[in-house]
N, C-alpha and C positions, 0 to 999 in steps of 0.2 A: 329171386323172390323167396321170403321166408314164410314157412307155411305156419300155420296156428299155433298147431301142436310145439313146432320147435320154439314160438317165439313166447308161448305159455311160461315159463319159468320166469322171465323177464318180464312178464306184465302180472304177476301174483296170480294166474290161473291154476286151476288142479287139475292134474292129468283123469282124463277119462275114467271111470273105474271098471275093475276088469272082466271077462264075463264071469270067470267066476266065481268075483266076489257079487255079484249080480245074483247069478243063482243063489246061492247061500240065502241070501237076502230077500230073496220070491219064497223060497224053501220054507225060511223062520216065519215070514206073513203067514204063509198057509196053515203052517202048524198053529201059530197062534190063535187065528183064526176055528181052525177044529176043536182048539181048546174052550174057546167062547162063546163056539158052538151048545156045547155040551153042558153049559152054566147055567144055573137057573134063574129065574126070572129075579126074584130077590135078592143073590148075589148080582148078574148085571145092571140091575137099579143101584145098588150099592156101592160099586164103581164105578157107574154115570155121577153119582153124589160125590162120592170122591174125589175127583176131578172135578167136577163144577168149585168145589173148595180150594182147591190148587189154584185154579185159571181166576179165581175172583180176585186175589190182592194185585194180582199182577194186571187185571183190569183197571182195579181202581186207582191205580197208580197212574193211570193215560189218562182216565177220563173219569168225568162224578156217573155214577151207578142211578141207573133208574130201582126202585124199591122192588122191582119184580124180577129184576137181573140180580138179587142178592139166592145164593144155596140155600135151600130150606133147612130149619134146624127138627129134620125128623131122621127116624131110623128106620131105614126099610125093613 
């Protein structure tokens, strides 16, 4: 019998990833995190708007936009 892992190559699977590239990866969340912490309220508004401009065309590209799903055109 062939286990998962060996027969993952042959069915387009990815191997596991490692612990740590894992840690790393907890590591950069956290810091991130502390950094976003320390933002103020009018820059985190400002890159909540930011993104909501990103994520709209690629919205409306799936589905028609109700009028209150469009970003606002203000400046925080």
């Amino acid at each position: 019998m062939v286990s998962r892992s060996e027969d993952a190559p042959s069915l387009g699977l990815r191997p596991r990833p490692s612990t740590e590239l894992l840690a790393k990866l907890r590591q950069g969340k956290a810091e991130l995190r502390r950094e976003r912490e320390g933002l103020s309220l009018r820059e985190k508004v400002r890159q909540v708007m930011e993104l909501q401009r990103i994520q709209y065309p690629v919205l409306a590209r799936q589905r028609s936009l109700e009028p209150w799903e469009r970003p606002w055109d203000i400046e925080p």
